[in-house]
PQR file with spaces between the fields and no chain letter, atoms N, CA, C, O and H, PARSE charges and radii, in Angstrom:
ATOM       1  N    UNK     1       0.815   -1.208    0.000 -0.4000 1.5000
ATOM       2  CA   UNK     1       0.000    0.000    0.000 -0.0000 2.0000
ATOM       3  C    UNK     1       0.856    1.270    0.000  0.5500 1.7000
ATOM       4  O    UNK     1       0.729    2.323   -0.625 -0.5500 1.4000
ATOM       5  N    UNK     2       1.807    0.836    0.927 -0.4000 1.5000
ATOM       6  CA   UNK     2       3.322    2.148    1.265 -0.0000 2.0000
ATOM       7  C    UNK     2       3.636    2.558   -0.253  0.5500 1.7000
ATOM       8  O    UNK     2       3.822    3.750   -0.496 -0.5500 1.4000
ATOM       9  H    UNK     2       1.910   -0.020    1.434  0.4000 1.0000
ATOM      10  N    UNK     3       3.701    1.599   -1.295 -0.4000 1.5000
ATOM      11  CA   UNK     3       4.826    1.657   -2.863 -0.0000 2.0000
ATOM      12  C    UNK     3       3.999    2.471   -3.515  0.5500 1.7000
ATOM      13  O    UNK     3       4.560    2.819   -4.554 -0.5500 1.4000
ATOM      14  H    UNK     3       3.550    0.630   -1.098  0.4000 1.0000
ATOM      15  N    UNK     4       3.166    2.844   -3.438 -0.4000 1.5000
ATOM      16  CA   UNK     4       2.221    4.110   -4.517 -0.0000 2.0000
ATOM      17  C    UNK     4       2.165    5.098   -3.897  0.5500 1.7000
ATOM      18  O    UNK     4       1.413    5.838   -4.532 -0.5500 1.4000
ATOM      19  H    UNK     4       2.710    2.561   -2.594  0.4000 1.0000
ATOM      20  N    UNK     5       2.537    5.643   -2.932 -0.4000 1.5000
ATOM      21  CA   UNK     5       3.331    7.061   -2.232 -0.0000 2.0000
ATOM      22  C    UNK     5       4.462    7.596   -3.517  0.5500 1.7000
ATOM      23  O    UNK     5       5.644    7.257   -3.576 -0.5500 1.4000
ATOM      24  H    UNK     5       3.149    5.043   -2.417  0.4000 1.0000
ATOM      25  N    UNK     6       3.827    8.406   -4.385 -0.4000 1.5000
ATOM      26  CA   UNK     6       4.660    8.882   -5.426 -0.0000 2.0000
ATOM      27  C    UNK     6       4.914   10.631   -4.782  0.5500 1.7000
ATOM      28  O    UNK     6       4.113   11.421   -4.281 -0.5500 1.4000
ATOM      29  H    UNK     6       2.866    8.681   -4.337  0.4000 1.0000
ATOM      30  N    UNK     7       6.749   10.766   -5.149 -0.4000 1.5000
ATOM      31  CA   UNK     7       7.469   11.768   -5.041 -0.0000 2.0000
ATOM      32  C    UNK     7       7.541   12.629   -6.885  0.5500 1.7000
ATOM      33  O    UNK     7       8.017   11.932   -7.781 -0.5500 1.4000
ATOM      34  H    UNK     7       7.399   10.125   -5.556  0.4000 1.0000
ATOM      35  N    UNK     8       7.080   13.979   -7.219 -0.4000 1.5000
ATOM      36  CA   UNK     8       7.535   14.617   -8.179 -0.0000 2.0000
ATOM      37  C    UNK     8       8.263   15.111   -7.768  0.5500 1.7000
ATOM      38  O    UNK     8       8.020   15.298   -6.576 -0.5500 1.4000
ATOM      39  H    UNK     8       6.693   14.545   -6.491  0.4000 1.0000
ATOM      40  N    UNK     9       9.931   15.845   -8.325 -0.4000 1.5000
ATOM      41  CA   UNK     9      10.358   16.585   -8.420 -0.0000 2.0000
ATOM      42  C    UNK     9      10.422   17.576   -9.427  0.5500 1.7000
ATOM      43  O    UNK     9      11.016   17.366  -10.484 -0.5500 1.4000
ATOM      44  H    UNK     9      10.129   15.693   -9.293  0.4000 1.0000
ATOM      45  N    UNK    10       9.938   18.477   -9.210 -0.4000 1.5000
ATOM      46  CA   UNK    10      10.040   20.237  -10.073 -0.0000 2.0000
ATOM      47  C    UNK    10      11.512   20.918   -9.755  0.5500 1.7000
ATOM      48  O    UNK    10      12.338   20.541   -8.925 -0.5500 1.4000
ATOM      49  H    UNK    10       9.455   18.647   -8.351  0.4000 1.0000
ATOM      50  N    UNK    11      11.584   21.973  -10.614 -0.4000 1.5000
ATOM      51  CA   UNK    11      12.613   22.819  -10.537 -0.0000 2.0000
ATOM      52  C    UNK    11      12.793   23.265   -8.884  0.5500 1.7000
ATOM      53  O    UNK    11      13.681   23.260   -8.031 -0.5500 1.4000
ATOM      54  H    UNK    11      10.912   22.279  -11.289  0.4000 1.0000
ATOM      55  N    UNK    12      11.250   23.678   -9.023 -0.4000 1.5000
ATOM      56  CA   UNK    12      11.351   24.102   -7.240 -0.0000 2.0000
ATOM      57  C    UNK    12      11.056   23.604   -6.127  0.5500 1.7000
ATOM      58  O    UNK    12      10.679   24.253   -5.152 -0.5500 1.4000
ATOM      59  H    UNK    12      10.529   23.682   -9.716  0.4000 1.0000
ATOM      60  N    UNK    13      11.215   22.314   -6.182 -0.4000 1.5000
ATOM      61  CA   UNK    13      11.131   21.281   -4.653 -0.0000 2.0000
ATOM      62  C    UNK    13      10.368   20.458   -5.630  0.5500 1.7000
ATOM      63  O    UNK    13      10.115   20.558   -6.831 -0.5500 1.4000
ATOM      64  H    UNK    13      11.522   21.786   -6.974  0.4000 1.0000
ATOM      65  N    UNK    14       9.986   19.282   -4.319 -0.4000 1.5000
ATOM      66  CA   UNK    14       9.660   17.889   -4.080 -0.0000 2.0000
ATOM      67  C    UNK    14       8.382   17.888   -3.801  0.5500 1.7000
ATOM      68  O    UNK    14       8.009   18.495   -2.797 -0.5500 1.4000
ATOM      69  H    UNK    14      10.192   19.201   -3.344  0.4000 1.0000
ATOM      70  N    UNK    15       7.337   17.133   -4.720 -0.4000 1.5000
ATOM      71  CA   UNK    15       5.590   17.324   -4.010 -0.0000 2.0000
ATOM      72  C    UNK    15       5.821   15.922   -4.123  0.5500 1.7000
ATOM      73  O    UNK    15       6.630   15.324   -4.832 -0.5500 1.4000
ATOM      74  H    UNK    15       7.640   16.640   -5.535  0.4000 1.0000
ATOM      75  N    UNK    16       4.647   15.328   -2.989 -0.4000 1.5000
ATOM      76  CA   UNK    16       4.310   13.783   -2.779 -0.0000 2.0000
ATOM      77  C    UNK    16       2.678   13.959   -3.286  0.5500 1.7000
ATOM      78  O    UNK    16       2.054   15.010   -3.426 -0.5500 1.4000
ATOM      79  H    UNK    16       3.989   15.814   -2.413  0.4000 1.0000
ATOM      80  N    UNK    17       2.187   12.464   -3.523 -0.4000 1.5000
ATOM      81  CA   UNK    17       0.843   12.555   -4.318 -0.0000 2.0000
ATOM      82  C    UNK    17       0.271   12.224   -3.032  0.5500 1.7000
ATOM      83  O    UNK    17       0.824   11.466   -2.236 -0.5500 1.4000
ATOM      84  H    UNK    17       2.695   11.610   -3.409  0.4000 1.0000
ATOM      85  N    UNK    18      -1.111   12.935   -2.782 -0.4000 1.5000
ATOM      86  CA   UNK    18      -1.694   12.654   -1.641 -0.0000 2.0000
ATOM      87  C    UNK    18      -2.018   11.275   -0.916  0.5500 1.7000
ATOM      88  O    UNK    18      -2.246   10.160   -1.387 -0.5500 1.4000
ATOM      89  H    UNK    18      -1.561   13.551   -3.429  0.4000 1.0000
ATOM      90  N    UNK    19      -1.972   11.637    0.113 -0.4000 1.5000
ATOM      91  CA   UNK    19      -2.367   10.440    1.265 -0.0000 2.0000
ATOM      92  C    UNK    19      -3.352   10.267    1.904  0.5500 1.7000
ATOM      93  O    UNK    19      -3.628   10.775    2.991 -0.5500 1.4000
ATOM      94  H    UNK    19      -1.787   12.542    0.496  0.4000 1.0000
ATOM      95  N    UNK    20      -3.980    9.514    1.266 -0.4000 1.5000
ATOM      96  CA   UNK    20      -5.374    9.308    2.260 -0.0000 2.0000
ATOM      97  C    UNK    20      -5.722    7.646    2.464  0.5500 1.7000
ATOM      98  O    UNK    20      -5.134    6.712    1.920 -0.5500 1.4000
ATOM      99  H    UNK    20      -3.756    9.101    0.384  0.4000 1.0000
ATOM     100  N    UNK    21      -6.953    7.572    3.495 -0.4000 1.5000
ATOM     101  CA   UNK    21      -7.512    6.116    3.239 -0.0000 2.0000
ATOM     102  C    UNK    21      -6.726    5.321    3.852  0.5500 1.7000
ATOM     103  O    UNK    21      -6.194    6.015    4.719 -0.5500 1.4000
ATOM     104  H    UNK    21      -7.430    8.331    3.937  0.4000 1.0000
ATOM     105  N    UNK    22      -6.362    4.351    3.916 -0.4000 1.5000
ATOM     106  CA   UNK    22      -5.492    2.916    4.158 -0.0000 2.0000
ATOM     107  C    UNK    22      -4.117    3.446    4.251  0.5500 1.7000
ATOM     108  O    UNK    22      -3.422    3.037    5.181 -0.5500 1.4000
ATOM     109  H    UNK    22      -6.794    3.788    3.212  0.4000 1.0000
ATOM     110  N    UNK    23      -3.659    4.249    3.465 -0.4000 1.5000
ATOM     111  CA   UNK    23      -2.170    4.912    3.802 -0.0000 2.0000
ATOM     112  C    UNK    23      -2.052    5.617    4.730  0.5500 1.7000
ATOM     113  O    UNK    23      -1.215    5.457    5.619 -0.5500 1.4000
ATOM     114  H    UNK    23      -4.223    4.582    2.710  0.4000 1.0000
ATOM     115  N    UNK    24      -3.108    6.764    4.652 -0.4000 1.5000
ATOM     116  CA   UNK    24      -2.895    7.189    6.037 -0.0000 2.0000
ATOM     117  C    UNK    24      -2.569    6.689    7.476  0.5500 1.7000
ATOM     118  O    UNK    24      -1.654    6.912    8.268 -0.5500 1.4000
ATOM     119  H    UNK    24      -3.788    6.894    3.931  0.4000 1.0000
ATOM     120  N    UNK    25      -3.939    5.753    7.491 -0.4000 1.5000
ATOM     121  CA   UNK    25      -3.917    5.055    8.982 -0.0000 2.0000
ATOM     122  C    UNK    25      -2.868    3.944    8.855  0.5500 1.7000
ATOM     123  O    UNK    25      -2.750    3.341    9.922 -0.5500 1.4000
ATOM     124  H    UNK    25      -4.682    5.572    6.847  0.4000 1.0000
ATOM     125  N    UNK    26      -2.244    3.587    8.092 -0.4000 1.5000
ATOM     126  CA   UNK    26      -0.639    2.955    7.672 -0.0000 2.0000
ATOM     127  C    UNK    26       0.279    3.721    8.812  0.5500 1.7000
ATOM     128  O    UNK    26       0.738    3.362    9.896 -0.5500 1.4000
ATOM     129  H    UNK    26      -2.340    4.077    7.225  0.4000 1.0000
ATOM     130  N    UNK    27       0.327    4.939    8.055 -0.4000 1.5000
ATOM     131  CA   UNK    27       1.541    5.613    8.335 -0.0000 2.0000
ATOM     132  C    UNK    27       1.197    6.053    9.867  0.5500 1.7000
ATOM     133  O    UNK    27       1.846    5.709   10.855 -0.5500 1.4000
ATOM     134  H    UNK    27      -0.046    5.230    7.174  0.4000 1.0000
ATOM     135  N    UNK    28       0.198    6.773    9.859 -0.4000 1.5000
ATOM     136  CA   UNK    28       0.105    7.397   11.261 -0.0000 2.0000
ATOM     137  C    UNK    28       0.015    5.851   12.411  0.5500 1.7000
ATOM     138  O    UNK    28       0.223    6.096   13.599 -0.5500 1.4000
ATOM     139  H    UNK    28      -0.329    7.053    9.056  0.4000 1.0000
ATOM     140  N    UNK    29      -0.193    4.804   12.145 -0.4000 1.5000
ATOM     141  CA   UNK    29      -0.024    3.357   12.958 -0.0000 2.0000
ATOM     142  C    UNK    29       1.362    2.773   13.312  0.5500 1.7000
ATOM     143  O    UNK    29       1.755    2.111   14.273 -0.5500 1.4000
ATOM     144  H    UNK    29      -0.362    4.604   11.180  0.4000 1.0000
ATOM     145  N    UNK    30       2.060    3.321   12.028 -0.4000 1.5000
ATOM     146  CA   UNK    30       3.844    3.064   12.772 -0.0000 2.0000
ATOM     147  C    UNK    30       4.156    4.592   12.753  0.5500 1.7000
ATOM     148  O    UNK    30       5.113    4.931   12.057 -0.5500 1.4000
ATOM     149  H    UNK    30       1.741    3.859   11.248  0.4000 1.0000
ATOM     150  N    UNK    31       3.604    5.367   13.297 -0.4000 1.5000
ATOM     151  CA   UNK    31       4.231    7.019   13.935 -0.0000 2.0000
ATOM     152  C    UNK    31       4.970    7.546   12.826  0.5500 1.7000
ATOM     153  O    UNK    31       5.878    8.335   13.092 -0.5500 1.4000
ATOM     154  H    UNK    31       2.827    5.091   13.863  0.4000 1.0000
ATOM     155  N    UNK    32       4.781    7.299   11.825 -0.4000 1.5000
ATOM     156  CA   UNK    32       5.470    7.865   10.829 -0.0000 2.0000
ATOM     157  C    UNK    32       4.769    9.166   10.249  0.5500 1.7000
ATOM     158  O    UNK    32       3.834    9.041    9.459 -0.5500 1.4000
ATOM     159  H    UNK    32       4.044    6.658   11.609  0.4000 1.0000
ATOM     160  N    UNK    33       5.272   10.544   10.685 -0.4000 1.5000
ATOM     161  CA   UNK    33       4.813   11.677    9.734 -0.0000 2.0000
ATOM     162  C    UNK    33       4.695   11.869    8.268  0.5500 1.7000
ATOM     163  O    UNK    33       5.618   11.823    7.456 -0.5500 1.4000
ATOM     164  H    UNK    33       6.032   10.645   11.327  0.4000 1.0000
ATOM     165  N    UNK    34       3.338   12.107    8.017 -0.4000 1.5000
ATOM     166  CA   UNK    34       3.329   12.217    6.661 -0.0000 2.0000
ATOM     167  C    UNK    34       3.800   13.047    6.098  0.5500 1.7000
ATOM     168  O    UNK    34       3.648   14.152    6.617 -0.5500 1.4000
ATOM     169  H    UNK    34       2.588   12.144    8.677  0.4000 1.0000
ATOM     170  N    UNK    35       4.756   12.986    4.528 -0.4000 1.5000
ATOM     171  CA   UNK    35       5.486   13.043    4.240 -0.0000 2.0000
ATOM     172  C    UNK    35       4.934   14.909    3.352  0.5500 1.7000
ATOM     173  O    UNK    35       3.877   15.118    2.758 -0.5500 1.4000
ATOM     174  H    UNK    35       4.881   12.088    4.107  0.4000 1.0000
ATOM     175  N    UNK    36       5.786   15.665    3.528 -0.4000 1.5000
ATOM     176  CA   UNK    36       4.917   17.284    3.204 -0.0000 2.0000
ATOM     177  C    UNK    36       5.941   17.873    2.056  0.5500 1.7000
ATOM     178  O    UNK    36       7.051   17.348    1.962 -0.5500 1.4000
ATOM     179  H    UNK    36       6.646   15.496    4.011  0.4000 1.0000
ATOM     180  N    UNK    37       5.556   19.034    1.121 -0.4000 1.5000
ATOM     181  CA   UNK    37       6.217   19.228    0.586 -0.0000 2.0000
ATOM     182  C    UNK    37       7.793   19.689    0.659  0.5500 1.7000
ATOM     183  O    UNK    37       8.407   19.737    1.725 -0.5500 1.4000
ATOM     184  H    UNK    37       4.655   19.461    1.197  0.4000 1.0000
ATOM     185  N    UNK    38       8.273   19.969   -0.411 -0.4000 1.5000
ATOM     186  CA   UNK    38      10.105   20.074    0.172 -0.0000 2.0000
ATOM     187  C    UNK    38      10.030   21.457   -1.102  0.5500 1.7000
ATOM     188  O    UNK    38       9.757   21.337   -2.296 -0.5500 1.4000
ATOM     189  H    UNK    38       7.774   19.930   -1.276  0.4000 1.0000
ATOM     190  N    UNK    39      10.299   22.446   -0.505 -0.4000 1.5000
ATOM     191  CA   UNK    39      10.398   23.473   -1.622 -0.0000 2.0000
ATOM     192  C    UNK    39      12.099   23.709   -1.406  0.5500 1.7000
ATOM     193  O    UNK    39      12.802   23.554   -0.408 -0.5500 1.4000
ATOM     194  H    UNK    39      10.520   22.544    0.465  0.4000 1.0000
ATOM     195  N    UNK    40      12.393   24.113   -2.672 -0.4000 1.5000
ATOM     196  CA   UNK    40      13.862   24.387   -2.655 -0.0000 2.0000
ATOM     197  C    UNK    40      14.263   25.770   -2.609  0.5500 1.7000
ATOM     198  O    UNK    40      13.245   26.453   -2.717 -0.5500 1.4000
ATOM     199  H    UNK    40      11.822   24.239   -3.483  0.4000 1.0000
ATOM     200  N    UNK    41      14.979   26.269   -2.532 -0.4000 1.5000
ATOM     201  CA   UNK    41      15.825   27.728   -2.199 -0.0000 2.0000
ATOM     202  C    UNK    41      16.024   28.020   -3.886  0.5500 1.7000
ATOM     203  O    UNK    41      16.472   27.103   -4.573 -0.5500 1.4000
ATOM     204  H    UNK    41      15.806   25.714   -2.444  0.4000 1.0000
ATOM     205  N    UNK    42      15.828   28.753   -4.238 -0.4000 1.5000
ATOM     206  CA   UNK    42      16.456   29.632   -5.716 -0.0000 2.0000
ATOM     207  C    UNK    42      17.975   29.211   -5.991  0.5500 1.7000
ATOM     208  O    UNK    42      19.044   29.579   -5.505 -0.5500 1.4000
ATOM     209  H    UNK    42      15.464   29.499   -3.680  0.4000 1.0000
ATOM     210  N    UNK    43      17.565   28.147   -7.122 -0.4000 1.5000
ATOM     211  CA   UNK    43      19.246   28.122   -7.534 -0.0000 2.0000
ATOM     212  C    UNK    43      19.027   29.123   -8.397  0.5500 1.7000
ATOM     213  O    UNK    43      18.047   29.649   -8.923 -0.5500 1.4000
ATOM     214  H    UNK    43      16.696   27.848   -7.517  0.4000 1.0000
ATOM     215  N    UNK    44      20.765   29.312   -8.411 -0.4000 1.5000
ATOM     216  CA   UNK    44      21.734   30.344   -8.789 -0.0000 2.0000
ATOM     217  C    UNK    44      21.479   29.822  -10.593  0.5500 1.7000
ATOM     218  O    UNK    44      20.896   28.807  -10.974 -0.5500 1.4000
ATOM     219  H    UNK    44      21.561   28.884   -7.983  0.4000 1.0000
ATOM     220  N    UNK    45      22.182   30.979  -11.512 -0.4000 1.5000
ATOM     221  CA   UNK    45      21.643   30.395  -12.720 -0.0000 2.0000
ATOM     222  C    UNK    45      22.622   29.509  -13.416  0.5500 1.7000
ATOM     223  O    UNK    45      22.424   28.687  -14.310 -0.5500 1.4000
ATOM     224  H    UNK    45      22.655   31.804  -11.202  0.4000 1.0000
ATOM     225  N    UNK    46      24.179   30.002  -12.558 -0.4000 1.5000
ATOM     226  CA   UNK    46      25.518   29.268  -12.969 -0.0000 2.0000
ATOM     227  C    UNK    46      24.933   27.326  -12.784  0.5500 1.7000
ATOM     228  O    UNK    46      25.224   26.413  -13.556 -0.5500 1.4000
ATOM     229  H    UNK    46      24.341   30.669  -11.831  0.4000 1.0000
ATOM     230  N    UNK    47      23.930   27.226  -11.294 -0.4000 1.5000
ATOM     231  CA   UNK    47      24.119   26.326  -10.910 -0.0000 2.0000
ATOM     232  C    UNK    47      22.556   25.060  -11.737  0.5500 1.7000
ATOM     233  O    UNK    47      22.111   23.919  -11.610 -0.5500 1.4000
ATOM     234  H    UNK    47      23.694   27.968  -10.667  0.4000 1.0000
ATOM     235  N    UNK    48      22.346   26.207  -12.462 -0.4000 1.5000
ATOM     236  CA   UNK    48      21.177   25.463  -13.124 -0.0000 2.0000
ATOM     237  C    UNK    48      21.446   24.586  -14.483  0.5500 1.7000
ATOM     238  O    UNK    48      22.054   25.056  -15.445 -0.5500 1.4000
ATOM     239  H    UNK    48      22.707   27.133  -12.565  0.4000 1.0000
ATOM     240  N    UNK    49      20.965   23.374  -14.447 -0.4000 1.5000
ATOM     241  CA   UNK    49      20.672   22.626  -15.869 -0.0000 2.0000
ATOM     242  C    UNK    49      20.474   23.788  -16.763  0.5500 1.7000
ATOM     243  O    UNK    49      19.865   24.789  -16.385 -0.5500 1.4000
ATOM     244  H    UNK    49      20.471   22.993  -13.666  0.4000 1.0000
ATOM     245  N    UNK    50      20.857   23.695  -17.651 -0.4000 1.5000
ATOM     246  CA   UNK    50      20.366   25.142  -18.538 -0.0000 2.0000
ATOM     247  C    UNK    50      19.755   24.619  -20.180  0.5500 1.7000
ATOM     248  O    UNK    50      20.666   24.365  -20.968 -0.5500 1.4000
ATOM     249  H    UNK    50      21.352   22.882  -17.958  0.4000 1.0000
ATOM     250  N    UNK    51      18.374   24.455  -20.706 -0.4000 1.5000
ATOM     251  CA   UNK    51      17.719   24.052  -21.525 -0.0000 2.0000
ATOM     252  C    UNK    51      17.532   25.411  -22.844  0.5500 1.7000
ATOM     253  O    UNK    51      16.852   26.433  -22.748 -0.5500 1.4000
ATOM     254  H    UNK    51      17.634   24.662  -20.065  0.4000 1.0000
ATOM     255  N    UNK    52      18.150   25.085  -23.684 -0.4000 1.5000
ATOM     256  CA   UNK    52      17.897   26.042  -24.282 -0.0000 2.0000
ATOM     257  C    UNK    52      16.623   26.613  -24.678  0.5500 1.7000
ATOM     258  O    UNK    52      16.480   27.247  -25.723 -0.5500 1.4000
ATOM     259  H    UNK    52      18.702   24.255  -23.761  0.4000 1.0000
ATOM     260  N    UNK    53      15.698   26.386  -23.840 -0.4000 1.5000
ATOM     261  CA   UNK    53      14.107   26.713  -24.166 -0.0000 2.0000
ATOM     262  C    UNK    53      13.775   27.530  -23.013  0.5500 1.7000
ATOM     263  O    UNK    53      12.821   28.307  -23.047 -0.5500 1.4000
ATOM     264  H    UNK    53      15.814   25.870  -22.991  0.4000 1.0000
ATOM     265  N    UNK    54      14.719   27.353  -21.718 -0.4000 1.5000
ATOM     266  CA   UNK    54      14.765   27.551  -20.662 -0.0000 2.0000
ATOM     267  C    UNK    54      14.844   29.303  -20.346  0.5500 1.7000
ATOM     268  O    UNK    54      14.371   29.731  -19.293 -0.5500 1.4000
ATOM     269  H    UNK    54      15.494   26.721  -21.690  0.4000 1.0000
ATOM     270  N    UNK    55      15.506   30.277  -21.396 -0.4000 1.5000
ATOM     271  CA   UNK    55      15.806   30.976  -21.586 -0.0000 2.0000
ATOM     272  C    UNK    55      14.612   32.091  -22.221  0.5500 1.7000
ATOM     273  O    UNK    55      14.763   33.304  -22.365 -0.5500 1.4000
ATOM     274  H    UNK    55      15.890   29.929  -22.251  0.4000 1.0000
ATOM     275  N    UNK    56      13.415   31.280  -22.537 -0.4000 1.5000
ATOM     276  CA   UNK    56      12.668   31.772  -23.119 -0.0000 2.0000
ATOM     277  C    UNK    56      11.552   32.273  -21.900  0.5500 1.7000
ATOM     278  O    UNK    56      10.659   31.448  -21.708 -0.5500 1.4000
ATOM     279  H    UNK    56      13.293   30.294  -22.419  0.4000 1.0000
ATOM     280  N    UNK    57      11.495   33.400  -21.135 -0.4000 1.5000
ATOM     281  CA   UNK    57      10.429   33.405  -20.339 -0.0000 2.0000
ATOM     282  C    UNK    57       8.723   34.132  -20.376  0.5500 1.7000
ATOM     283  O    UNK    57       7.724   34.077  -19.659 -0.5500 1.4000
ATOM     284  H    UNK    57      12.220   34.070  -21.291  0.4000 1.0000
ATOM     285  N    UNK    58       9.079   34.726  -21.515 -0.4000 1.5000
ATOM     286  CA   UNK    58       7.413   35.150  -21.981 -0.0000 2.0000
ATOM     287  C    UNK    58       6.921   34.513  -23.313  0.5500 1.7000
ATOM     288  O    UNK    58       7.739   33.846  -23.948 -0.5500 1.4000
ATOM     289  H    UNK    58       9.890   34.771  -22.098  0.4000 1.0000
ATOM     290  N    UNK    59       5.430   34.687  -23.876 -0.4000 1.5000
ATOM     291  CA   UNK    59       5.002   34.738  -24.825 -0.0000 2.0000
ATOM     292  C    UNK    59       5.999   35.751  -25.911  0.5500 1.7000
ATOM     293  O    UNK    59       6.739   35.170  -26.705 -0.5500 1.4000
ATOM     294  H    UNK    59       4.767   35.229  -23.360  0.4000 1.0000
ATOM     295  N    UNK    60       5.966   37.005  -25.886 -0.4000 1.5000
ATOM     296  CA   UNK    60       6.733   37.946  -26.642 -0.0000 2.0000
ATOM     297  C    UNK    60       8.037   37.695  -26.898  0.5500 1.7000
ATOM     298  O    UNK    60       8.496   38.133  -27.953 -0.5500 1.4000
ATOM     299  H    UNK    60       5.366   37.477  -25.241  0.4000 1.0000
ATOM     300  N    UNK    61       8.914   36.928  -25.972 -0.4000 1.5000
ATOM     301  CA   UNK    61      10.430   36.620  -26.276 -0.0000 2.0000
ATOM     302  C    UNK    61      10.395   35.291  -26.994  0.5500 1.7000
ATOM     303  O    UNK    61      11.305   34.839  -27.689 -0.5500 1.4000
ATOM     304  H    UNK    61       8.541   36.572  -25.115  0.4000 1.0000
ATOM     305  N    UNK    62       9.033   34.623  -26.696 -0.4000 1.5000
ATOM     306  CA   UNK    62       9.290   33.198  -27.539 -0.0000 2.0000
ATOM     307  C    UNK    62       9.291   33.845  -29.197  0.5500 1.7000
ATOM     308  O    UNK    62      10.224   33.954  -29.993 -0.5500 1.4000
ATOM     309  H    UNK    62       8.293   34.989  -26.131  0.4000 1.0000
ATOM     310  N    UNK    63       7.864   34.203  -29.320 -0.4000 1.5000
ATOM     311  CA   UNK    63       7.431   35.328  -31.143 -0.0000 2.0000
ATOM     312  C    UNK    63       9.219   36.164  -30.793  0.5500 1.7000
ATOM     313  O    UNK    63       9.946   35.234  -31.143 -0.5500 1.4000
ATOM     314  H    UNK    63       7.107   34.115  -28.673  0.4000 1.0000
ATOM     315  N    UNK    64       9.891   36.964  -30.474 -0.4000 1.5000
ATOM     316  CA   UNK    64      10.964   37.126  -31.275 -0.0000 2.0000
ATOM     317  C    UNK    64      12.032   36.084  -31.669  0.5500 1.7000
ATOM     318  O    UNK    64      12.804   36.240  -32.614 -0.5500 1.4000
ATOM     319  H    UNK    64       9.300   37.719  -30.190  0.4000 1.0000
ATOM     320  N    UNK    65      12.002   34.881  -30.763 -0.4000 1.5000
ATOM     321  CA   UNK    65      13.096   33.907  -31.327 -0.0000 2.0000
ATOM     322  C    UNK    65      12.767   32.834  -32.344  0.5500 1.7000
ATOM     323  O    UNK    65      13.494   32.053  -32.958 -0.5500 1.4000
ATOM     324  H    UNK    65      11.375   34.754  -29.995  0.4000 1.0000
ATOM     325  N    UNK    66      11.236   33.057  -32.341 -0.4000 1.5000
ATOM     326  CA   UNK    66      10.734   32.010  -33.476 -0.0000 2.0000
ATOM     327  C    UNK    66      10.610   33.346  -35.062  0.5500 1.7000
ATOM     328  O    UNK    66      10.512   32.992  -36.237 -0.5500 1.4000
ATOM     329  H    UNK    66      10.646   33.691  -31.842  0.4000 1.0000
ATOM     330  N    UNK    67      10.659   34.935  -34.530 -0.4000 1.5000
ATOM     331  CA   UNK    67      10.612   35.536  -35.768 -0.0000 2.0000
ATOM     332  C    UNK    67      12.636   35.257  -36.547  0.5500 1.7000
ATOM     333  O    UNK    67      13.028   35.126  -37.707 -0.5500 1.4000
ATOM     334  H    UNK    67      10.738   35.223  -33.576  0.4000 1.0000
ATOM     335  N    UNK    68      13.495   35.282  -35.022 -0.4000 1.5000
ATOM     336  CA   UNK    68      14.527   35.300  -35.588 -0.0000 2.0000
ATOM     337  C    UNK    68      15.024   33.732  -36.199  0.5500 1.7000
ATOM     338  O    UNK    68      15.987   33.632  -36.959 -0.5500 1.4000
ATOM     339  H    UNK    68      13.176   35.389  -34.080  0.4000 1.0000
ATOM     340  N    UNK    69      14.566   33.063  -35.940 -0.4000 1.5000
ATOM     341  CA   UNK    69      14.845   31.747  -36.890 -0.0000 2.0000
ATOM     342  C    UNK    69      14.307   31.265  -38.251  0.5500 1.7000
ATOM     343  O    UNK    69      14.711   30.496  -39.123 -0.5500 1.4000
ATOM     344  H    UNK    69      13.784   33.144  -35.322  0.4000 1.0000
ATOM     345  N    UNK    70      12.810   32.340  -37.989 -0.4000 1.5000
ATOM     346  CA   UNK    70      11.941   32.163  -39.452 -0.0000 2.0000
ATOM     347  C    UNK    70      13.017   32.991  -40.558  0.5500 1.7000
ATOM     348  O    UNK    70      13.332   32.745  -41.722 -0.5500 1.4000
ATOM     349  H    UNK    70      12.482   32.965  -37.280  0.4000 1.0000
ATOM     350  N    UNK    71      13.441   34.175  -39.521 -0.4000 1.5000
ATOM     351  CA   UNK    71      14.494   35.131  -40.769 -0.0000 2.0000
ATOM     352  C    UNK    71      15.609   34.556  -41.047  0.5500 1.7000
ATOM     353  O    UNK    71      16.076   35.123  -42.036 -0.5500 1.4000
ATOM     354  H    UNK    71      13.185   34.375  -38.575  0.4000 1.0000
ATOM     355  N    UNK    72      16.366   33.623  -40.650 -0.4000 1.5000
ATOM     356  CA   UNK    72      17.721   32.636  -40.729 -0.0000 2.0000
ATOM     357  C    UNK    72      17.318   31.573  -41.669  0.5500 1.7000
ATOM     358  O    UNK    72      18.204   30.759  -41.928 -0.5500 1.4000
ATOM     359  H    UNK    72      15.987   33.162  -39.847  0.4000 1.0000
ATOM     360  N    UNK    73      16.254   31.416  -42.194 -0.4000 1.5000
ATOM     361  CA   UNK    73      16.147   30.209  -42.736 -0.0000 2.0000
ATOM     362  C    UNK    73      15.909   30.740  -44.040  0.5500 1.7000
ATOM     363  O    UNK    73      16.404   30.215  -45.037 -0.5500 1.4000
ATOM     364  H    UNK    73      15.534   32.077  -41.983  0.4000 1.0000
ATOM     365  N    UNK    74      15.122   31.829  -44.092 -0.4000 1.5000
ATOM     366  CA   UNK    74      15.081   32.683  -45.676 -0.0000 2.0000
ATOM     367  C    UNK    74      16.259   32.339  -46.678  0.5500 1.7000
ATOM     368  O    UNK    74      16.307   32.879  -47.783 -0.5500 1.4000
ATOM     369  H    UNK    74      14.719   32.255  -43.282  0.4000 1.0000
């Protein structure tokens, strides 16, 4: 019942998929705290995976890098 306790990790912390039902009274039966989110601190940008898509943070900067590749290909 414990093995379907699923962990995501995002850029910015750790979410667990909720606990309810039979897991719950699992966990809280061997004193075990249920398990809460984990947010992370702001990495640095040196210290980031760096995706070249990653770079793109609005609608408007995506339309200029898709106008500047439409003009490179002319």
């Amino acid at each position: 019942m414990l093995n379907s306790i699923e962990q995501t990790v995002f850029r910015n912390g750790a979410y667990y998929s909720e606990i309810t039902g039979v897991q719950k009274e699992l966990l809280n039966a061997l004193d075990i705290s249920l398990p809460t989110p984990e947010p992370y601190g702001k990495v640095g940008k040196e210290e980031e995976d760096i995706d070249e898509d990653d770079d793109i943070r609005s609608l408007d900067e995506l339309e200029i890098v898709l106008y500047k590749l439409k003009a490179q290909s002319k």
